[in-house]
N, C-alpha and C positions, 0 to 999 in steps of 0.2 A: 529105166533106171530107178524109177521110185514111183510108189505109186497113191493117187491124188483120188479116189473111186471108192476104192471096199475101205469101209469105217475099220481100223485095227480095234483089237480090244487095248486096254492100260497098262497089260502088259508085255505087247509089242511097243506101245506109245506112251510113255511114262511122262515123259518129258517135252516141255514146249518151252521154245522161245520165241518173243516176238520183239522185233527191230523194227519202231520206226522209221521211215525211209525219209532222205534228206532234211533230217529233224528242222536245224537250227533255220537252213534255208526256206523251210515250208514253213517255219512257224510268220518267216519273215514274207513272204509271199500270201500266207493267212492275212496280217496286217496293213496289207497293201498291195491288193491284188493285179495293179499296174507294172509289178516287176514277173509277173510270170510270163513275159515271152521276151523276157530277156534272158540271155544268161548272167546267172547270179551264184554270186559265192558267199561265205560268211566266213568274215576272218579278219588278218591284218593286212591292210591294205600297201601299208609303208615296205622298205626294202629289205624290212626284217621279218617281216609279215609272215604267216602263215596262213594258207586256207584251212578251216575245218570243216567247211559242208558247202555242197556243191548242188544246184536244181538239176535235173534231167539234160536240162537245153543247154548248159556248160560241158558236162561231160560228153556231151558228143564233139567237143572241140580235144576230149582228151585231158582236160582237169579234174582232178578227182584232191580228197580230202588227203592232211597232210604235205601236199606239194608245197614251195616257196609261192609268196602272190607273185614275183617275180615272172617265174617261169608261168604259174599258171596266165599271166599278161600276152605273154610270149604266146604263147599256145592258143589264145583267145584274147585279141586283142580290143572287141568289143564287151568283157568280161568287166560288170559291174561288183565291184565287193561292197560290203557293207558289213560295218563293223560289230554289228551281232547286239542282242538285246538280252542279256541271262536273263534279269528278272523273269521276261516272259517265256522263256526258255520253261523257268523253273515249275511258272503255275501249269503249264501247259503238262509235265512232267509229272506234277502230281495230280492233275486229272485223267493222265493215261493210269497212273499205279492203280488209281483208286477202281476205273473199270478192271483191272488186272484182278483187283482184292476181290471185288464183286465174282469174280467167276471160284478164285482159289486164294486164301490167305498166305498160301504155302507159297513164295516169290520172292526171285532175290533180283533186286535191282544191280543192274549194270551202267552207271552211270544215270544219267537222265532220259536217256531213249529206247533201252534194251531192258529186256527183262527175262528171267529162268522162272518157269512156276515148275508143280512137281503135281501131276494132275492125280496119284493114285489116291489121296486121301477121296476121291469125288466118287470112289466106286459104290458105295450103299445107294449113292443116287442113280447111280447106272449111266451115268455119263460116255457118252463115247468120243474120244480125241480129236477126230475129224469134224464132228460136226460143234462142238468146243471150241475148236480151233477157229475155225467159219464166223462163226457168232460174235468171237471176241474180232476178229477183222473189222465183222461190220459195224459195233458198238463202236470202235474207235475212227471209223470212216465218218458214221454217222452225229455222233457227240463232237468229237474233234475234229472233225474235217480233216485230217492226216490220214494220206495212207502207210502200209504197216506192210512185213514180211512176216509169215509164219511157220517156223520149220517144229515138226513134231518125230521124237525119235526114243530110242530106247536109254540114251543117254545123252552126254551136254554136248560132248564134240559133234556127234550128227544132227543134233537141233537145230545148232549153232548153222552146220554147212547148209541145212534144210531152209534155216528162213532166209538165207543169203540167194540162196537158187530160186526163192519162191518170189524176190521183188524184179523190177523191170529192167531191163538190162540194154546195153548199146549193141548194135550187127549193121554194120556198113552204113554207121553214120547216121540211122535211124535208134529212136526210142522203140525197142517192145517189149510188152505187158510182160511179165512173170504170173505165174498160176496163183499166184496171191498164198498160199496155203502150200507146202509141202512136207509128204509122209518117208521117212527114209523107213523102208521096212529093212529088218533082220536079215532077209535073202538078200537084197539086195547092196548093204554095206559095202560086202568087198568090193564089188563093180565099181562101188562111188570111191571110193580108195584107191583102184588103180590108176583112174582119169585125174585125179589132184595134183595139182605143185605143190610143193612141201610150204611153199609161202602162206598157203590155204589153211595152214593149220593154227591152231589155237597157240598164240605166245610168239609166234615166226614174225620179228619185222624185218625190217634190210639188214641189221648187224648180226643177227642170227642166221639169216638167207646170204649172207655172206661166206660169212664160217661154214657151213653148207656145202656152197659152190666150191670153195678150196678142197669139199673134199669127195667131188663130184656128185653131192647129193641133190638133186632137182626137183625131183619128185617125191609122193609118199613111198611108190613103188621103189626110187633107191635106196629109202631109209630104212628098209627093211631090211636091207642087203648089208646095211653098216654093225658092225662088231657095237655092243654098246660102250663097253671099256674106251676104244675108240673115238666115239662121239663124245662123249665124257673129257678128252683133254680139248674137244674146243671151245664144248657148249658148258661144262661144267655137268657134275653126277647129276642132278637133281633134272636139269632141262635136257637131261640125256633120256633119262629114264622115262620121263614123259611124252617125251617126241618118240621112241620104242614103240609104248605102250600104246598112242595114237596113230601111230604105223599100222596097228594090228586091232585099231577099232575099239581098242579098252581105255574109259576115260571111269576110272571113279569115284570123280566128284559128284557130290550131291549138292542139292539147292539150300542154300544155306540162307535161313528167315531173316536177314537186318534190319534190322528199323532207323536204329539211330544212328547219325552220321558217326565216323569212327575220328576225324579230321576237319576242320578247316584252314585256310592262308587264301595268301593273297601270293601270288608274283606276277613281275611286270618286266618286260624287253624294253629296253629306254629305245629312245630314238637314236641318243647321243651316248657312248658309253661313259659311265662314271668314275671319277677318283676320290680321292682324297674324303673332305670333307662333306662332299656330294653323297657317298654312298652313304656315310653315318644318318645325313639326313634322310636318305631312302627308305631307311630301317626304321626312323620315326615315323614316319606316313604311312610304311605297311602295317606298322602298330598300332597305329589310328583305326584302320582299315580293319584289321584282325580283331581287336579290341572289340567296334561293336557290333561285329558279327556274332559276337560269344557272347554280348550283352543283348542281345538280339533272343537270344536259346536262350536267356536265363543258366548259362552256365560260366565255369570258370577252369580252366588249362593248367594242368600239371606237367605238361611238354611244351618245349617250342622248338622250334630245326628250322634251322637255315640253311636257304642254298646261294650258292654263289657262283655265276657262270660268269668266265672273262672272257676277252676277246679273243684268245684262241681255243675258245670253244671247250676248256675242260671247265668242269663242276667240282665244288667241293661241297661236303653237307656238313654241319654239324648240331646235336641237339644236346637239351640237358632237361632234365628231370626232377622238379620240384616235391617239397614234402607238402606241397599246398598247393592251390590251385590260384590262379591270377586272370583276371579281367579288366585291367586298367593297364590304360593307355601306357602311362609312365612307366609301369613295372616291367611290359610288356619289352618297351621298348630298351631300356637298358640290358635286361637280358638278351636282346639282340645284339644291338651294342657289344656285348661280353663276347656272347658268339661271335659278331664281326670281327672280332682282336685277335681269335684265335687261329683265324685262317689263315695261312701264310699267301701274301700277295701275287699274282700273278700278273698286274697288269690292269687296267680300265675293267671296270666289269658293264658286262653284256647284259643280264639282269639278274634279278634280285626275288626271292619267294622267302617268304616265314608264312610257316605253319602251327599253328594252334594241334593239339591230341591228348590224348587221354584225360577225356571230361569230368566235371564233377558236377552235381545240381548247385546253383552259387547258394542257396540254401543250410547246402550240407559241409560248406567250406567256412573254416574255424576261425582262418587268419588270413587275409592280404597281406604278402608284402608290401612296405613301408620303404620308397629309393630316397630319391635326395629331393623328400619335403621336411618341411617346418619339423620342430619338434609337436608343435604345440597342435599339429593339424590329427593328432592321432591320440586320441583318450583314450587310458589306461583302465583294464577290467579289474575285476577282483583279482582274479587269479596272476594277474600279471602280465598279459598278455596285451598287446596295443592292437586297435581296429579301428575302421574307418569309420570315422562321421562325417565332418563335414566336406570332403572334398567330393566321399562316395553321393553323399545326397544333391550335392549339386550337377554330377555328372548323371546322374540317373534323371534331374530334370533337364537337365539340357537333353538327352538323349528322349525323353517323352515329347518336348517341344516342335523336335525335330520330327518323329518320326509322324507328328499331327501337321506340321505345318512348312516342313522342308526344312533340307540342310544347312539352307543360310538364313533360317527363319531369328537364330541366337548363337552366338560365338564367346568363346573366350576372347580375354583381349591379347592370347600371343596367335589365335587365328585372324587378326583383323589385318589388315593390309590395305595399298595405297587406291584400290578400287573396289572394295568391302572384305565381304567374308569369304576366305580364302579356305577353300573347301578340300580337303583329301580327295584323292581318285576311289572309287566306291568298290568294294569288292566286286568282282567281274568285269570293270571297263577293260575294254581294249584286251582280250585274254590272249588274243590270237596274236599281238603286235603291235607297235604303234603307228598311227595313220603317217601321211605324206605331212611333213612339216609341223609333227606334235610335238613341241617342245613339254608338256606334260609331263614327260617321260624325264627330263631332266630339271632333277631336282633342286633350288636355288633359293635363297633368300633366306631370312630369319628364321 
């Protein structure tokens, strides 16, 4: 079905993708090599929990990423979870890109553990894909101690299936190896398209595999057979047209170079669900949070969006769109606040995300918003315009102090409290859930 032997030239094999294998969980078994002959998950351990990444030795129990920790308990009842470490996530991520850059600059990241490169710029060197593909495997085996899936194809949707087929896989309950490296050649496409479930495909989760099955569609090989107009009133024209188009093997995206994040936020699954004046405080703490993540970048947010999930389970979003950009806490948060008012109530909310977008250099930003401080805290320009002194340069040292000597190194005195400095929840704790008995999650006090 594809083949792993005769080097293709670049342009049978244009395109490579490489997936980390059990990212979050390996990085966690990197740092403490005592949990590799357990089975281990990373995620929310509590009964809201989610898993996000699962070792080899769990998924032979049948847990796999996105399940409830619930179910996954159920399923493996010796199954340790652990509630995940981004920061190390992170560095780890930008030492796989950086091998990535080393081979080709041309790469679009996928999150923190996937990646698209576009190998034809490499042809004056004579490059050939296969053994590219091989090299970059081992650089990251060998630098990183992670292993990696490599699928190489003529476009993204075959890459994609290629490096999926190329990592290690379960068969009666045993772990084995994947070819580490795999070629989908031209010939061989359709073959790979007729063995698929439609699940397999790029953008298909359960609410789209759902819609699907109403309308007998299982496989690639039925969606072939569906009218598009047709799919279009379940999936909508646009996820019509694309599941069509990868029915029949044509995917025309290209690798697109980002560099710069487009977004940050924070959200958080409470333990306990929240009302009233709980939630208002929620939106201050993710404000905290969001705040000096962007003082972190050296930039400043002309967006924010909020979501809001309640307990039966719908979401509402809303954002607004500044003529300036904001990077304080305060400003931060009352625009949330504004946002919060406008959502009509459903009930307890489940949890709570504000997102930070469309960035500015804090440089290149003219004016901060001014919410409900002092008059006097804001001196007046020539031109007439008000900007930050003194509150901006105290917050900038408190943020230096910190980030040399810890979060509870120096506080305000409305962060202090009856056992010291009461500290925000950090952007990425607990992403997946809140643990067994995390009050954390609900928000209380001054």
């Amino acid at each position: 079905m594809n083949s792993t032997s005769d080097d293709p030239s670049l342009d049978d094999a244009p395109i490579l993708h490489v997936d980390l294998d059990a990212f979050f969980a390996s990085v966690e078994m990197l740092d403490d090599p005592s949990l590799r002959a357990r089975p281990l998950a990373v995620g929310g351990s509590g009964e809201r929990g989610v898993v996000a990444s699962v070792n080899y030795e769990a998924r032979r129990y049948g847990v796999h990423s996105g399940m409830s920790s619930v179910v996954a308990r159920r399923r493996c009842p010796d199954l340790l979870i652990v509630p995940g470490h981004f920061e190390r996530y992170e560095a780890y991520s930008r030492d796989f890109h950086a091998v990535v850059n080393d081979l080709t600059p041309t790469y679009e990241p996928l999150g923190l553990d996937e990646v698209f490169a576009d190998l034809r710029g490499l042809a004056r060197l004579k490059v050939r894909p296969l053994t590219a593909a091989r090299a970059l495997r081992e650089r990251v085996r060998d630098e990183l101690h992670l292993e990696c899936g490599v699928g190489l194809a003529r476009n993204k949707l075959f890459a994609k299936l290629a490096s999926r087929r190329a990592k290690p896989f379960i068969e009666n309950g045993q772990v084995r190896e994947g070819p580490g490296v795999v070629w989908v050649s031209p010939a061989h496409e359709a073959a790979w398209l007729e063995e698929l479930p439609v699940r397999a495909l790029w953008g298909v989760g359960p609410a789209t595999e759902s819609k699907l099955g109403q309308l007998g569609v299982r496989s690639v090989r039925d969606l072939r057979r569906i009218d598009e107009a047709a799919l279009a009133r379940y999936v909508g024209s646009s996820m019509a047209a694309t599941l069509v188009g990868f029915s029949r093997g044509e995917d025309p995206r290209g690798v697109v170079v980002e560099r710069a994040a487009k977004s940050l936020g924070h959200d958080q699954t409470f333990a306990r669900s929240l009302t009233g004046a709980d939630v208002v405080r929620a939106v201050g703490h993710h404000a905290g949070v969001v705040s000096r993540a962007l003082r972190e970048r050296r930039v400043v947010a002309r967006t924010l969006s909020l979501l809001v999930r309640f307990d039966d389970l719908t979401s509402v979003t809303r954002s607004q769109t500044l003529s300036f950009g904001v990077d304080d806490t305060a400003a931060i948060a009352t625009l949330g606040e504004a946002l919060l008012e406008s959502i009509p109530s459903r009930g307890a909310v489940r949890l709570l995300g504000l997102y930070a977008s469309s960035f500015v250099a804090r440089e290149d930003n003219e004016v901060q918003l001014r919410f409900a401080w002092p008059e006097g805290d804001a001196a007046p320009r020539e031109d007439g315009r008000r900007h930050q002194i003194g509150l901006e340069a105290l917050r900038d040292a408190v943020d230096e102090v910190r980030a040399k000597f810890g979060v509870r190194a120096v506080a305000r005195a409305s962060e202090l409290g009856p056992e010291g400095v009461r500290v925000d929840r950090q952007r990425g704790d607990d992403p997946f859930g809140p643990r067994p008995g995390d009050d954390r999650g609900v928000v209380s006090g001054p």
